[in-house]
C-alpha positions in Angstrom: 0.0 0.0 0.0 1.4 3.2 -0.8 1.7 6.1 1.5 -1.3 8.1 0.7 -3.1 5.1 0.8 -2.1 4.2 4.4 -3.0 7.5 5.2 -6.2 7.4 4.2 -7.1 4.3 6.1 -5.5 5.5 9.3 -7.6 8.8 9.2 -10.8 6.7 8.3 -10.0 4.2 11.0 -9.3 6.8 13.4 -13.0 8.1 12.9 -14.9 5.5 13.0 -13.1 4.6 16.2 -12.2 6.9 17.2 -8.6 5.8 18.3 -5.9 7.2 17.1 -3.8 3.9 16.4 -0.3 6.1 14.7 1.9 5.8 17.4 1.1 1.8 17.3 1.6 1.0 13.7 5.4 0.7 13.3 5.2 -1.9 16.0 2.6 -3.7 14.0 4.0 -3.3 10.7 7.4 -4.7 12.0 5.7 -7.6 13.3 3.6 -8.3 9.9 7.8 -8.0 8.9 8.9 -10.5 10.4 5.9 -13.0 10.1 5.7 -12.6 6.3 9.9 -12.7 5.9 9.9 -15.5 8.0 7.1 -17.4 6.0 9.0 -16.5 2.7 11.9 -18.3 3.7 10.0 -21.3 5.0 8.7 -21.7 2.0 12.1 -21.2 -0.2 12.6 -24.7 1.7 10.1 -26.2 -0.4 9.5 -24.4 -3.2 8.9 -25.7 -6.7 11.8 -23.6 -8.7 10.0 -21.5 -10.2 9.1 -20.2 -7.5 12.3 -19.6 -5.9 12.8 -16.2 -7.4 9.4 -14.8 -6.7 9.7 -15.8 -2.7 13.4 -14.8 -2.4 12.4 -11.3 -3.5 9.6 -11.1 -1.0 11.8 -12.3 2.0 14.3 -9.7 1.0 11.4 -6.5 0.3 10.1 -7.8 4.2 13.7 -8.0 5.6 14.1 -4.1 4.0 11.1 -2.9 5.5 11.5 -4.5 8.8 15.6 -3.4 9.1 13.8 0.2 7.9 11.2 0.3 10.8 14.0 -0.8 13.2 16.3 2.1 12.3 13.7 4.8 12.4 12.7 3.2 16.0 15.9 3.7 16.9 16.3 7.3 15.9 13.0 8.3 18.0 14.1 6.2 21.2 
């Protein structure tokens, strides 16, 4: 999802909860990270080859994102 699309869903989540759920989402989003890297290369192990090229590049676009969220965390704490 792109960033003006994440946006919008946090703004229309916000009021129809009416909880303001920003400060929560990098924690969340770093966890989805993990999960979906860590299912990528799980199933790497048994992959038909074909395949191979299309997980690999997922794993490595979740590792990015995660090692991303983990620097900017850093930089705030």
């Amino acid at each position: 999802m792109d960033a003006a699309r994440a946006r919008a869903l946090v703004a229309r989540y916000a009021a129809l909860s009416g909880d303001a759920a920003q400060r929560r989402l990098p924690g969340f989003i770093a966890a989805y990270c993990a999960v979906r890297c860590a299912a990528m290369a799980f199933a790497l192990q048994t992959a038909a080859t074909a395949e191979m090229e299309r997980l690999a590049s997922a794993a490595d676009a979740y590792r990015g994102r995660l090692r991303q969220l983990l620097r900017e965390r850093a930089l705030l704490e």
